[in-house]
N, CA, C, O and CB atoms as a CASP TS submission, in Angstrom:
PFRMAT TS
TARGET T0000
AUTHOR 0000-0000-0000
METHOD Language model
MODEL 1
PARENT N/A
ATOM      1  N   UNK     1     -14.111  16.625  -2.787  1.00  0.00           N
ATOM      2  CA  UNK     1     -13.135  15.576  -2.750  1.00  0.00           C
ATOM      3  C   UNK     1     -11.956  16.021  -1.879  1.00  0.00           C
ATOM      4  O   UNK     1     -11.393  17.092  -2.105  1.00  0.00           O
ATOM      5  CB  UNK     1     -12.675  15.209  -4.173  1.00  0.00           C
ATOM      6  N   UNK     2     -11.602  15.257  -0.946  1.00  0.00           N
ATOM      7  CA  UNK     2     -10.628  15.539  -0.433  1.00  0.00           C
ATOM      8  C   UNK     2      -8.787  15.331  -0.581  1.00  0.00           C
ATOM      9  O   UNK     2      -8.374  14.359   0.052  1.00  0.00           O
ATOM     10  CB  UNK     2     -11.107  15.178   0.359  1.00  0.00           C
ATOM     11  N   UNK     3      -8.068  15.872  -1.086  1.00  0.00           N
ATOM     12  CA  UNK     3      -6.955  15.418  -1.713  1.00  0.00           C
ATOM     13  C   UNK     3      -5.952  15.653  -0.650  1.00  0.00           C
ATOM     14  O   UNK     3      -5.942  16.513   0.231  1.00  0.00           O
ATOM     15  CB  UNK     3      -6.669  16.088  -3.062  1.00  0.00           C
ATOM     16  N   UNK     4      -4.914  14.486  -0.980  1.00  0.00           N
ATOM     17  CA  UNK     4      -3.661  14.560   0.266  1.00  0.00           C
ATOM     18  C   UNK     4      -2.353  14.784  -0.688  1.00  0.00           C
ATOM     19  O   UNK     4      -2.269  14.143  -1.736  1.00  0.00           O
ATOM     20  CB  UNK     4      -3.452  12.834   1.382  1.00  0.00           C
ATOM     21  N   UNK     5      -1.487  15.569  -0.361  1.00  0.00           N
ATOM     22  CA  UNK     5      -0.075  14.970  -0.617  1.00  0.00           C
ATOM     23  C   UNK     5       0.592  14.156   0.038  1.00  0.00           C
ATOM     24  O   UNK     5       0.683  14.124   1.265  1.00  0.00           O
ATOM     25  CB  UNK     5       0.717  15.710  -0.680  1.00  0.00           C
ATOM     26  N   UNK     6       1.349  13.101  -1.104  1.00  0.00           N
ATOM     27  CA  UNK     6       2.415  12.177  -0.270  1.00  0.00           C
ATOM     28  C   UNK     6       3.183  12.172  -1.247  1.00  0.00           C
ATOM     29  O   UNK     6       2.972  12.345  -2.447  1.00  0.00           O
ATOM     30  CB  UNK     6       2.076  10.674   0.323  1.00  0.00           C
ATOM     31  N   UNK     7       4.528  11.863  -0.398  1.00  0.00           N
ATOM     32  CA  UNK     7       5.767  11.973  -0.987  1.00  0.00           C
ATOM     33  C   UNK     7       6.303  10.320  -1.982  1.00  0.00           C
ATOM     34  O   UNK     7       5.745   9.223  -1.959  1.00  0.00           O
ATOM     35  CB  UNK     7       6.812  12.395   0.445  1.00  0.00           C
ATOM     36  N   UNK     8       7.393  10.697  -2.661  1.00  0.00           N
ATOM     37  CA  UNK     8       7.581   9.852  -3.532  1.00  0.00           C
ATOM     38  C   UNK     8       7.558   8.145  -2.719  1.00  0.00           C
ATOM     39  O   UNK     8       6.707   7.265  -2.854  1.00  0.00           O
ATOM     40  CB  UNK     8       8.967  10.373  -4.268  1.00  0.00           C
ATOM     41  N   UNK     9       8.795   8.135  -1.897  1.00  0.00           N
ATOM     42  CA  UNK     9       8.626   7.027  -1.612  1.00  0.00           C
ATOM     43  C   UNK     9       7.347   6.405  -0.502  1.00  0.00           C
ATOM     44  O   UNK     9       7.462   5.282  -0.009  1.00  0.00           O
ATOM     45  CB  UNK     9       9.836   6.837  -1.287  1.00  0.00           C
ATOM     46  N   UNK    10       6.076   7.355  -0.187  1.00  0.00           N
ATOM     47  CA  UNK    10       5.161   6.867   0.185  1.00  0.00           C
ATOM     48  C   UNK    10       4.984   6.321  -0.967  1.00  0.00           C
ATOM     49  O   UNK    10       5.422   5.180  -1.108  1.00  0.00           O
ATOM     50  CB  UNK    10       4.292   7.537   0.779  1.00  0.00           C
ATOM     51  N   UNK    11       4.362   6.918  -1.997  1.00  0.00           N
ATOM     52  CA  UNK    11       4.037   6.258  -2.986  1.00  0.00           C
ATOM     53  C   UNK    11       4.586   4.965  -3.639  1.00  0.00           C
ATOM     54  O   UNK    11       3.942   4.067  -4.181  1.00  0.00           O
ATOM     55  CB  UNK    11       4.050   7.022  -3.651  1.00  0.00           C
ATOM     56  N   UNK    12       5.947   5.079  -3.459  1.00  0.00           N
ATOM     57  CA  UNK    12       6.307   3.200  -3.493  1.00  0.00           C
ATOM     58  C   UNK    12       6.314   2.417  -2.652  1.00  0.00           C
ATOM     59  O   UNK    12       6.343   1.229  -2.973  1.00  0.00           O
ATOM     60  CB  UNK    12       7.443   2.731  -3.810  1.00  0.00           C
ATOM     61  N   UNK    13       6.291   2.764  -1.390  1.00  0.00           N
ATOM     62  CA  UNK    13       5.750   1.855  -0.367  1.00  0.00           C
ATOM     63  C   UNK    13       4.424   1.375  -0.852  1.00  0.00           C
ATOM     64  O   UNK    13       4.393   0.162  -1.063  1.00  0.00           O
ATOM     65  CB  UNK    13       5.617   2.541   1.028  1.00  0.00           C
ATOM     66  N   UNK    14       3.473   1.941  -1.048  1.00  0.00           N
ATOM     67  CA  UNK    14       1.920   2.058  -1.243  1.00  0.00           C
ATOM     68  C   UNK    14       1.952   0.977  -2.885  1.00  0.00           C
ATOM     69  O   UNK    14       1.324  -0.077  -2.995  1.00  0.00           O
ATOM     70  CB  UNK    14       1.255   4.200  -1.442  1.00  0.00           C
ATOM     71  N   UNK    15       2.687   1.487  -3.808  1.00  0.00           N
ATOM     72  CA  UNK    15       2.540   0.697  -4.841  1.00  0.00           C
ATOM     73  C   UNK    15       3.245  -1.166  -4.049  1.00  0.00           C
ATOM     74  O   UNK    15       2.791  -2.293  -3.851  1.00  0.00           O
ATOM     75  CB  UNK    15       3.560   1.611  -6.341  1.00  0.00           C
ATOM     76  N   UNK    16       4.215  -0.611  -3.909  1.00  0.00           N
ATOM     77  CA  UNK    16       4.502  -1.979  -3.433  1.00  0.00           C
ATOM     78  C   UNK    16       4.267  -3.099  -2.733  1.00  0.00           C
ATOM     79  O   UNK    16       4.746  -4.223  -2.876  1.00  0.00           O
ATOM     80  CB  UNK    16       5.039  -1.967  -3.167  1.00  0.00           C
ATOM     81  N   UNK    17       3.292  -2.588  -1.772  1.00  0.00           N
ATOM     82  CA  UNK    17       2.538  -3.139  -0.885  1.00  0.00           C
ATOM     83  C   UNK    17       1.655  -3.791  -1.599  1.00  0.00           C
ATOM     84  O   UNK    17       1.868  -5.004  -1.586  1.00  0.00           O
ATOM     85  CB  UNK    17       2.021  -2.330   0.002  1.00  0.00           C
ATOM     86  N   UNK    18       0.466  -3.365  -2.411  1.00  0.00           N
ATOM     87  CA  UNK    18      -0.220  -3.479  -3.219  1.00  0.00           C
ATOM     88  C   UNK    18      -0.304  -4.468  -4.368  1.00  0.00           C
ATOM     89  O   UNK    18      -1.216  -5.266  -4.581  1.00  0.00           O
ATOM     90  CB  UNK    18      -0.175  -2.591  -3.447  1.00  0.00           C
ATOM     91  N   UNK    19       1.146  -4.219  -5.289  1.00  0.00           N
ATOM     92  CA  UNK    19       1.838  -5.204  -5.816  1.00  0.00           C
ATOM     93  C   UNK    19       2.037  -6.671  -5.381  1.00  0.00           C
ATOM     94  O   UNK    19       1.731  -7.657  -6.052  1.00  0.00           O
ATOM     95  CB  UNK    19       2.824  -4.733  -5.873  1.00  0.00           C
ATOM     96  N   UNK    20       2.615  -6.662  -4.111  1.00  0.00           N
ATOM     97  CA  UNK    20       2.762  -8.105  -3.338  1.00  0.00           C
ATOM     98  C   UNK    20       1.319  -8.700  -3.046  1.00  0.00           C
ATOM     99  O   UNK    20       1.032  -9.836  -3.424  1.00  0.00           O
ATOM    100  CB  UNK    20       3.603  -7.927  -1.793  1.00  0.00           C
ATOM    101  N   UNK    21       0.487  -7.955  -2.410  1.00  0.00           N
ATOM    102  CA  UNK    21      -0.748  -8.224  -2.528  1.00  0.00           C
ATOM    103  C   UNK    21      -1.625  -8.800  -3.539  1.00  0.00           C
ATOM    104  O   UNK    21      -2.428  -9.725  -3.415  1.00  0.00           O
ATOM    105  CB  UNK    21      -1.094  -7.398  -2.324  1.00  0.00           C
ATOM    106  N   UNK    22      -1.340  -8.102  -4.553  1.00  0.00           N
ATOM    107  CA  UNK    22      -1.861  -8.600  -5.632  1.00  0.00           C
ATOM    108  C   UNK    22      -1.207  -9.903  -6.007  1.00  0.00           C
ATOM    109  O   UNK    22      -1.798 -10.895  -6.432  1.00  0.00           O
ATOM    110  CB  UNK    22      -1.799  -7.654  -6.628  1.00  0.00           C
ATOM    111  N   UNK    23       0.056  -9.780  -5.803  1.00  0.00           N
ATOM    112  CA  UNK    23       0.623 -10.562  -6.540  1.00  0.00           C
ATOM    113  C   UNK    23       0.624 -12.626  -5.731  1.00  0.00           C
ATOM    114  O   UNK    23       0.662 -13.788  -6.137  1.00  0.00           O
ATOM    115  CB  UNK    23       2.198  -9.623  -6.714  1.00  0.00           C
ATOM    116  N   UNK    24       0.555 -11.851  -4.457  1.00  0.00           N
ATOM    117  CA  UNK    24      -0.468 -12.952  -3.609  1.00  0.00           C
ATOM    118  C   UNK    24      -1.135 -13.770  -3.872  1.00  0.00           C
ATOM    119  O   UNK    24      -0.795 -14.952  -3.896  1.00  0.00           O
ATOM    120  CB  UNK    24      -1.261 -12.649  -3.044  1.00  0.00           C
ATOM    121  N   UNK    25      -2.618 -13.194  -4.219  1.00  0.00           N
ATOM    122  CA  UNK    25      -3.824 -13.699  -4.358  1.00  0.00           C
ATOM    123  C   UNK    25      -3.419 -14.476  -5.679  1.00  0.00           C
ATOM    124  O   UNK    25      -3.143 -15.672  -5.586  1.00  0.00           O
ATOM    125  CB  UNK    25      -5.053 -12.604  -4.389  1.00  0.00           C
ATOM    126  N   UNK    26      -3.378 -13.870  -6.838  1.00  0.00           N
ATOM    127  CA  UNK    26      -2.903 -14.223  -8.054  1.00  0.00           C
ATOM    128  C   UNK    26      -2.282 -16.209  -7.872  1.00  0.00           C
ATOM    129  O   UNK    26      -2.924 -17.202  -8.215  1.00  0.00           O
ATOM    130  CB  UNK    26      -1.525 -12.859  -8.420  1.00  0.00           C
ATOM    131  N   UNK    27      -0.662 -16.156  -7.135  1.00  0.00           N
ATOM    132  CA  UNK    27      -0.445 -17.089  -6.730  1.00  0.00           C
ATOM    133  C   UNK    27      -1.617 -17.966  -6.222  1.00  0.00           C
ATOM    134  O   UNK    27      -1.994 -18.869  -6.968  1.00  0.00           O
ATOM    135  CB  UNK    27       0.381 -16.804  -6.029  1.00  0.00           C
ATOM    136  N   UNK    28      -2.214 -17.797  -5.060  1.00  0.00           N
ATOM    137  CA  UNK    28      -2.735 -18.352  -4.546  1.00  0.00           C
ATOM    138  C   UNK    28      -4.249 -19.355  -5.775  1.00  0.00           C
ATOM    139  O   UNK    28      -4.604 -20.525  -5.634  1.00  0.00           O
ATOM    140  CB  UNK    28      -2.911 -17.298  -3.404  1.00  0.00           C
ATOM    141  N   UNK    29      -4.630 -18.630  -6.530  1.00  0.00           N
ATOM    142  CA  UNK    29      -5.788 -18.765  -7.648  1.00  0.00           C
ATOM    143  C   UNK    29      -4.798 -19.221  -8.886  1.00  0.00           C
ATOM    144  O   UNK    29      -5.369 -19.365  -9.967  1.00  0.00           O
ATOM    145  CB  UNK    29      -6.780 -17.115  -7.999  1.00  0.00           C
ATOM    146  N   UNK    30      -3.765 -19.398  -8.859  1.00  0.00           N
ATOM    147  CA  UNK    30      -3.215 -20.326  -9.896  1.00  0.00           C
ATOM    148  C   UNK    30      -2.975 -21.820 -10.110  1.00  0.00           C
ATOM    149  O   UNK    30      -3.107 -22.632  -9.195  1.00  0.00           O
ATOM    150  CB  UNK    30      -2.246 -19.970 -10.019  1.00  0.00           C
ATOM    151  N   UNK    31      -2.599 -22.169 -11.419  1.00  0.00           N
ATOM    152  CA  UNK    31      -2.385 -23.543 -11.153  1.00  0.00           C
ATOM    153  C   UNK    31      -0.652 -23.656 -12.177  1.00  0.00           C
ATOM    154  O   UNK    31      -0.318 -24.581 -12.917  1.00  0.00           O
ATOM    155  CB  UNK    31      -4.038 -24.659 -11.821  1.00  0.00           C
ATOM    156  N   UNK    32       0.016 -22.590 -11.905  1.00  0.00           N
ATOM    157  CA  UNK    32       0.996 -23.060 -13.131  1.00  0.00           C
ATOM    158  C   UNK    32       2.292 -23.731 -12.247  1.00  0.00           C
ATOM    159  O   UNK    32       3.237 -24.337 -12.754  1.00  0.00           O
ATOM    160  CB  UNK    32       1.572 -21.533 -14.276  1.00  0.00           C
ATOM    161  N   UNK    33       2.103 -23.483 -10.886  1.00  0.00           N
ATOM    162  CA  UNK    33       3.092 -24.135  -9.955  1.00  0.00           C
ATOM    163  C   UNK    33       2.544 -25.394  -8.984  1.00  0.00           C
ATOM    164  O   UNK    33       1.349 -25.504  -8.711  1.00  0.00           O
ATOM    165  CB  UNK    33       3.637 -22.968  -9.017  1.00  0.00           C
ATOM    166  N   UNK    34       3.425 -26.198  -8.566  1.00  0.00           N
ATOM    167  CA  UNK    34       3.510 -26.766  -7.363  1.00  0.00           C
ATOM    168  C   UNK    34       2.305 -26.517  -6.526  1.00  0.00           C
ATOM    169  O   UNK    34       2.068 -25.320  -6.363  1.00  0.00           O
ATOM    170  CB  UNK    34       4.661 -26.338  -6.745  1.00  0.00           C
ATOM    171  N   UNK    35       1.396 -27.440  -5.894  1.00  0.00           N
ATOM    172  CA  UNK    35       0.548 -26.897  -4.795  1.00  0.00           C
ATOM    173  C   UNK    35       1.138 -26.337  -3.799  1.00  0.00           C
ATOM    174  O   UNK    35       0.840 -25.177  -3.513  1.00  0.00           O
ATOM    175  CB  UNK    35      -0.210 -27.762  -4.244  1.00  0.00           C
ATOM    176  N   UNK    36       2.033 -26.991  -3.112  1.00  0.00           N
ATOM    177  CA  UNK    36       2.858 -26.734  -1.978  1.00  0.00           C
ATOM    178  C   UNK    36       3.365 -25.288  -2.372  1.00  0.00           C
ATOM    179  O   UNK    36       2.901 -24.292  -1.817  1.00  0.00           O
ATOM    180  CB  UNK    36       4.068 -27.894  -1.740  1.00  0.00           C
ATOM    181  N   UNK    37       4.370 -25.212  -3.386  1.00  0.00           N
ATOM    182  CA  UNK    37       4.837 -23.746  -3.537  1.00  0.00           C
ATOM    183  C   UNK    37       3.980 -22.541  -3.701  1.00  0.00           C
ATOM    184  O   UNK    37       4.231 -21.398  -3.320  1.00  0.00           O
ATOM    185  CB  UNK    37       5.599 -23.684  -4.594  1.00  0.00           C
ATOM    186  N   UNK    38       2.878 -22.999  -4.359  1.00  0.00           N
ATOM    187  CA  UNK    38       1.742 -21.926  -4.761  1.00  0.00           C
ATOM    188  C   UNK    38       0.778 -21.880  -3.574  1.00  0.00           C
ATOM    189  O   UNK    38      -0.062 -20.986  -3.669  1.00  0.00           O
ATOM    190  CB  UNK    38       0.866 -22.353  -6.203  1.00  0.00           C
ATOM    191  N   UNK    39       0.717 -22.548  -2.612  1.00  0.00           N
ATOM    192  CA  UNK    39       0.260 -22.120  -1.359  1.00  0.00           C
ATOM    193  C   UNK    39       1.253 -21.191  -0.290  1.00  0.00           C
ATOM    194  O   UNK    39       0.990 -20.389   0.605  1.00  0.00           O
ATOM    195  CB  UNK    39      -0.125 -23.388  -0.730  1.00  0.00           C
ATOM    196  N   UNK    40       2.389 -21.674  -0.803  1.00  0.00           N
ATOM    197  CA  UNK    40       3.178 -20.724   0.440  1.00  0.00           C
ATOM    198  C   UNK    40       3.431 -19.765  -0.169  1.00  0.00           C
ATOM    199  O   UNK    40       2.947 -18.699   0.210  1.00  0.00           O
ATOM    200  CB  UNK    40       4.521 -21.165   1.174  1.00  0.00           C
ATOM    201  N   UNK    41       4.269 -19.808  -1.317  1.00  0.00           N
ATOM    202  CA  UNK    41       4.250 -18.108  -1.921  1.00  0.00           C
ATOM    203  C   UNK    41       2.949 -16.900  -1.696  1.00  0.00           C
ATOM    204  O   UNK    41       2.934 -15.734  -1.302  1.00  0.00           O
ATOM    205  CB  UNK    41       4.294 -18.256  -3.661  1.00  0.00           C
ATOM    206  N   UNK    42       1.970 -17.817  -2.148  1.00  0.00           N
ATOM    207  CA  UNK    42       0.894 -17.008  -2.443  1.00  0.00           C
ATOM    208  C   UNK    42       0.198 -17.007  -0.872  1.00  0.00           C
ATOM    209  O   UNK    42      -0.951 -16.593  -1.026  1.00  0.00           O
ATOM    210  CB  UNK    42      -0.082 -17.654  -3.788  1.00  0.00           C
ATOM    211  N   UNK    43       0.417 -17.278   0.431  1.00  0.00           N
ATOM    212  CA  UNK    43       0.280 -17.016   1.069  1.00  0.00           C
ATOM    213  C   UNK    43       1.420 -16.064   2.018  1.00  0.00           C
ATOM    214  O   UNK    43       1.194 -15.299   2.956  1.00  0.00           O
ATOM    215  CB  UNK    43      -0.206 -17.883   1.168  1.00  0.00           C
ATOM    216  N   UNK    44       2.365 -16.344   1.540  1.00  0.00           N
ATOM    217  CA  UNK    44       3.428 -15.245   1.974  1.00  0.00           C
ATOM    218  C   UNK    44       3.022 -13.740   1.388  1.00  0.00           C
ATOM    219  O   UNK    44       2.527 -12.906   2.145  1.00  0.00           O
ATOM    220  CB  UNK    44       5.005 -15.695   1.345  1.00  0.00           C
ATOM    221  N   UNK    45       3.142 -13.604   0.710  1.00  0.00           N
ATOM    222  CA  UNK    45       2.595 -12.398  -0.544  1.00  0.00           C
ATOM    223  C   UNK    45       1.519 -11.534   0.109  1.00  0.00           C
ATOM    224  O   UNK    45       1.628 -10.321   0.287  1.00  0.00           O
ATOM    225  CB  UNK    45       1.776 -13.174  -2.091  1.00  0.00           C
ATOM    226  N   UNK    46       0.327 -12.385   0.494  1.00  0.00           N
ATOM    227  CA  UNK    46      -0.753 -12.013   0.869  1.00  0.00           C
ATOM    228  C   UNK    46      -1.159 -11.540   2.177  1.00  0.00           C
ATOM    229  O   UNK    46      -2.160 -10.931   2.555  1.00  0.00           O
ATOM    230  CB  UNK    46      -1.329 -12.791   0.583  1.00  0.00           C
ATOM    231  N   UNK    47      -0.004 -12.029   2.845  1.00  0.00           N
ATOM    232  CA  UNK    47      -0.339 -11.299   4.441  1.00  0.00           C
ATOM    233  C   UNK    47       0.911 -10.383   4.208  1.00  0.00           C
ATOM    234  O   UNK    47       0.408  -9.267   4.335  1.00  0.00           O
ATOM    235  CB  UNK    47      -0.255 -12.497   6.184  1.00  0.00           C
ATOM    236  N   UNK    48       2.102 -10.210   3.972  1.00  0.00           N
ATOM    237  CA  UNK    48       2.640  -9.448   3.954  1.00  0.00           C
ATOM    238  C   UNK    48       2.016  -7.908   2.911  1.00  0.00           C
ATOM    239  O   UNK    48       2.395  -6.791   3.264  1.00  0.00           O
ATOM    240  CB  UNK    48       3.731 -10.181   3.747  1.00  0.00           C
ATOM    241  N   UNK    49       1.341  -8.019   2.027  1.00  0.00           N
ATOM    242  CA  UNK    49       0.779  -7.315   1.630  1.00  0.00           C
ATOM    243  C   UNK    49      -0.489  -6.476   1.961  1.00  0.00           C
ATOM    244  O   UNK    49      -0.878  -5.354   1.638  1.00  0.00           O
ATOM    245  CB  UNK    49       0.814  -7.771   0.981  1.00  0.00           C
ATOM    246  N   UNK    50      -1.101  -7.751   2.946  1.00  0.00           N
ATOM    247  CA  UNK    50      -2.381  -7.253   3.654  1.00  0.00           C
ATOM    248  C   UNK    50      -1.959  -6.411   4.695  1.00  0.00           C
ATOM    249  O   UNK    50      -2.706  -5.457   4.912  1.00  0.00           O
ATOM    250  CB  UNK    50      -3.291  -8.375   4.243  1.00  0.00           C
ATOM    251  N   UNK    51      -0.532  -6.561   5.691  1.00  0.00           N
ATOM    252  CA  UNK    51      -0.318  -6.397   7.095  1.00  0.00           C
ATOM    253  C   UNK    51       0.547  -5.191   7.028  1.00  0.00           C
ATOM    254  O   UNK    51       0.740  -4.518   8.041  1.00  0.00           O
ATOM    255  CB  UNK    51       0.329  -7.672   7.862  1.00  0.00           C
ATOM    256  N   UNK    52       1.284  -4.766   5.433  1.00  0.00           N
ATOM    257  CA  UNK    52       1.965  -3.393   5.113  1.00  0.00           C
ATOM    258  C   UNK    52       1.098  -2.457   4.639  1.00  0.00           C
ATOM    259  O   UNK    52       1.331  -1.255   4.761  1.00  0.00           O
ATOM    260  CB  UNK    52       3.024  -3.469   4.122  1.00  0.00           C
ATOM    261  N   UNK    53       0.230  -2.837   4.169  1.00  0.00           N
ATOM    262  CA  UNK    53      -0.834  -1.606   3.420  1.00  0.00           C
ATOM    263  C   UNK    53      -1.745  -1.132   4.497  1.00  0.00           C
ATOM    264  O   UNK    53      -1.962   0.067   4.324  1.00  0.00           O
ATOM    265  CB  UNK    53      -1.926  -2.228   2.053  1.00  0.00           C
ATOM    266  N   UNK    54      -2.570  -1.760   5.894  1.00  0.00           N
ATOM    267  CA  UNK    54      -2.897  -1.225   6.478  1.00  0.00           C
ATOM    268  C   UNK    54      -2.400  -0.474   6.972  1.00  0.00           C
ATOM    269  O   UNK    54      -3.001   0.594   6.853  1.00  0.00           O
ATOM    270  CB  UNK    54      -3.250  -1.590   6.841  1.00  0.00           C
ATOM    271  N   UNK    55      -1.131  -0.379   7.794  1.00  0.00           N
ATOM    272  CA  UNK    55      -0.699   0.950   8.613  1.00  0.00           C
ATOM    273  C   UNK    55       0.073   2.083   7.383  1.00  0.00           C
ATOM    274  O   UNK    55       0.899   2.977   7.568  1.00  0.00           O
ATOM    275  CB  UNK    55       0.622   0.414  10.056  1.00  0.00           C
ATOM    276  N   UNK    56      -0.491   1.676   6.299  1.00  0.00           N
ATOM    277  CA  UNK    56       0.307   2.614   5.185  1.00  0.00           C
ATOM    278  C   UNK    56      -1.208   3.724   4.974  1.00  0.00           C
ATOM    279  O   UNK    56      -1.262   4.951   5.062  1.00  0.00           O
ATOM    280  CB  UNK    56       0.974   1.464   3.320  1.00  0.00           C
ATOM    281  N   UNK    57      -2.234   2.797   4.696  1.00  0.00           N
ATOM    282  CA  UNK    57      -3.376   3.551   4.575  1.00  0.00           C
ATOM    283  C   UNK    57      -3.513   4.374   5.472  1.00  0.00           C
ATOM    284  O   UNK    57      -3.578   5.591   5.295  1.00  0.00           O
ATOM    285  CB  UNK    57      -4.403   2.929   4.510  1.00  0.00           C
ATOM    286  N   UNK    58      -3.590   3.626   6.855  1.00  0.00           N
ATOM    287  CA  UNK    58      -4.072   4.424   8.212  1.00  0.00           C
ATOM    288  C   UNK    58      -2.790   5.963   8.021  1.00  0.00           C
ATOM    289  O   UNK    58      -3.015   6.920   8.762  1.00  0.00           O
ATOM    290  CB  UNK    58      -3.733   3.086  10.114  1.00  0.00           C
ATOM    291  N   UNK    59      -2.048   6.024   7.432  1.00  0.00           N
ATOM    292  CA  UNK    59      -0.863   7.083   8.006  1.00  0.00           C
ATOM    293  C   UNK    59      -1.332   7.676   6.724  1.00  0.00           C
ATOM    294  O   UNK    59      -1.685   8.809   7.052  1.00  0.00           O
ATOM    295  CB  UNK    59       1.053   6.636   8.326  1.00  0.00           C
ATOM    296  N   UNK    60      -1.509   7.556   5.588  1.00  0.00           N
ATOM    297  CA  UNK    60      -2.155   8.702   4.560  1.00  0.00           C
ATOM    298  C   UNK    60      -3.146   8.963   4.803  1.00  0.00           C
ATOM    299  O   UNK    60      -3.331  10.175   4.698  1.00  0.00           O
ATOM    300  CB  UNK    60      -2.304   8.527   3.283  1.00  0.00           C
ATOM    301  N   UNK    61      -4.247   8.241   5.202  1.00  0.00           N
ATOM    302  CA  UNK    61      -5.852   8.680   5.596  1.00  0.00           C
ATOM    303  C   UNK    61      -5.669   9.963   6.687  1.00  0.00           C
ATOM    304  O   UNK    61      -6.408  10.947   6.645  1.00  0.00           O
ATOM    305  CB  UNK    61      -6.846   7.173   6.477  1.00  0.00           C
ATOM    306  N   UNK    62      -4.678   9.818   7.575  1.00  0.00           N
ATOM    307  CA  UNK    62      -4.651  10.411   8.159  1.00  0.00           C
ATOM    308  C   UNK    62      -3.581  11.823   8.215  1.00  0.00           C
ATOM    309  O   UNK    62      -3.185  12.477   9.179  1.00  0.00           O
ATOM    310  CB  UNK    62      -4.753   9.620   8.807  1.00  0.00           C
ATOM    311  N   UNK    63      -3.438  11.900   7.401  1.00  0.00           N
ATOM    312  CA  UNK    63      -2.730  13.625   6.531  1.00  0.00           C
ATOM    313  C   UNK    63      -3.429  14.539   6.461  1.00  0.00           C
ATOM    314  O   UNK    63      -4.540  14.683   5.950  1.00  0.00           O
ATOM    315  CB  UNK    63      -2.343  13.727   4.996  1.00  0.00           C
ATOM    316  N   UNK    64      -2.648  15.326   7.090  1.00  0.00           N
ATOM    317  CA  UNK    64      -4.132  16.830   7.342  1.00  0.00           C
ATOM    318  C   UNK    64      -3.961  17.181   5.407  1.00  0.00           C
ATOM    319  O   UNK    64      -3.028  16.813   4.693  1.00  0.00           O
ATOM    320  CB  UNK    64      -3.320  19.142   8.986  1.00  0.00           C
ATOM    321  N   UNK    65      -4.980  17.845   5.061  1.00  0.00           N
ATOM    322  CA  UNK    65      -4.826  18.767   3.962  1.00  0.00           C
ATOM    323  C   UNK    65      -4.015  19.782   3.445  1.00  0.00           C
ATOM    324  O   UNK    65      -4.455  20.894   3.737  1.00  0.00           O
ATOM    325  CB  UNK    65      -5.549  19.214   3.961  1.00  0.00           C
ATOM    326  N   UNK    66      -2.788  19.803   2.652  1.00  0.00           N
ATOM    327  CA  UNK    66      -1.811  20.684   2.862  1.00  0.00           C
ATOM    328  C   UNK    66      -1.652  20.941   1.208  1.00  0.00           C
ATOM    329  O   UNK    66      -0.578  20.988   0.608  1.00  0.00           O
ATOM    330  CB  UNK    66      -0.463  20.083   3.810  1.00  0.00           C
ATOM    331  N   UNK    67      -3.208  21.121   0.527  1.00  0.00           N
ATOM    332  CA  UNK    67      -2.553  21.650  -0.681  1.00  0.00           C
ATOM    333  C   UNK    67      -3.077  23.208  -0.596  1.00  0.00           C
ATOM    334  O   UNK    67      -3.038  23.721  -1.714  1.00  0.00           O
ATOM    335  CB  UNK    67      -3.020  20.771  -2.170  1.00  0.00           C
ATOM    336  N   UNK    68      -3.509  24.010   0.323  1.00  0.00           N
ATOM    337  CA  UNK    68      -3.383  25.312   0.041  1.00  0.00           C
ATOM    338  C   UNK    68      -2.439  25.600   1.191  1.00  0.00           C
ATOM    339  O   UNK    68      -2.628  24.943   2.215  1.00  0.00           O
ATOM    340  CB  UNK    68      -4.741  26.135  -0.045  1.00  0.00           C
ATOM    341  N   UNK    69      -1.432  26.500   1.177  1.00  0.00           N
ATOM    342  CA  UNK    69      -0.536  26.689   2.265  1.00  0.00           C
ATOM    343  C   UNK    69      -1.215  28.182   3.235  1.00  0.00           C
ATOM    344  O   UNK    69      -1.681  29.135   2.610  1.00  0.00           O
ATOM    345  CB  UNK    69       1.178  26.926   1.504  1.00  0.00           C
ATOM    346  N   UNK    70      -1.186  28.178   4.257  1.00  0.00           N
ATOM    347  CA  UNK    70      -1.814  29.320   5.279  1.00  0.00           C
ATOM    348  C   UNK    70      -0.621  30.206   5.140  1.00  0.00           C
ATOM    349  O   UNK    70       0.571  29.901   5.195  1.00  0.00           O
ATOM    350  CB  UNK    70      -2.196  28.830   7.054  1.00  0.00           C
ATOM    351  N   UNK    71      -1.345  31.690   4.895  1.00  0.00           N
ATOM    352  CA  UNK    71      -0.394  32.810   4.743  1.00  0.00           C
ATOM    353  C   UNK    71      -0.754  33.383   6.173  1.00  0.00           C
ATOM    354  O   UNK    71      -1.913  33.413   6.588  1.00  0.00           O
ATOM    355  CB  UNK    71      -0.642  33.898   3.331  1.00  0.00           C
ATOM    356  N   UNK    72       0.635  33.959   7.085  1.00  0.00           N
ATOM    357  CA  UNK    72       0.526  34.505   8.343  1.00  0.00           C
ATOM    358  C   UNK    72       1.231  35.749   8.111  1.00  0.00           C
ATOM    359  O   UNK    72       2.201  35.998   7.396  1.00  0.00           O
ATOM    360  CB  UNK    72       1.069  33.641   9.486  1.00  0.00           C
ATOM    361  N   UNK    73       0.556  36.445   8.843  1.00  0.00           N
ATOM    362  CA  UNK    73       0.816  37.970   8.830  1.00  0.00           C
ATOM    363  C   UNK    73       2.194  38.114   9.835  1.00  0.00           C
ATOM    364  O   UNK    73       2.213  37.792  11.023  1.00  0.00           O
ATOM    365  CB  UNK    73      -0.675  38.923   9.481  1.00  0.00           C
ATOM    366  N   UNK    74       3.228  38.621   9.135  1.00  0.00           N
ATOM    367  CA  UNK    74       4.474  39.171   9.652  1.00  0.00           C
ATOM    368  C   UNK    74       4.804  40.135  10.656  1.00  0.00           C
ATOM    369  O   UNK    74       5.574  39.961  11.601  1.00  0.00           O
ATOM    370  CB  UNK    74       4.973  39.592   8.809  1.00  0.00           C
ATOM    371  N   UNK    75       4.261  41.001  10.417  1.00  0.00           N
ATOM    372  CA  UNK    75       4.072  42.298  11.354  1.00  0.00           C
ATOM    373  C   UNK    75       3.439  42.423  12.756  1.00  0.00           C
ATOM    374  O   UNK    75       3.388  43.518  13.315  1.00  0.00           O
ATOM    375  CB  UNK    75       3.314  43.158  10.664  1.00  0.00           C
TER
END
């Protein structure tokens, strides 16, 4: 398995992204609002969520491996 570190506020970017996303679709598959509103919310939500999480993924996918640290000889 390959494991990455990321820092805190990656991690709320990443939740948050995610969140809106979710929280998107959700809208969009409801019926407790307005058609009109529950189409635009829930289409706002959903590309902004779709269009932040890709270049969020692409930049953690792409983190070299940095949980053993390389020891270099001093001398």
């Amino acid at each position: 398995m390959i494991e990455r570190n990321i820092t805190l506020p990656e991690m709320i970017l990443w939740t948050g992204t995610r969140i809106a996303l979710g929280t998107g679709i959700g809208l969009l598959i409801s019926r407790g609002l307005s058609k009109d509103a529950m189409k635009a919310a829930g289409l706002a939500l959903t590309v902004v969520g779709a269009f932040t999480t890709i270049p969020l993924a692409i930049a953690i996918m792409g983190k070299k491996n940095v949980t053993r640290p390389e020891i270099r000889s001093v001398a």
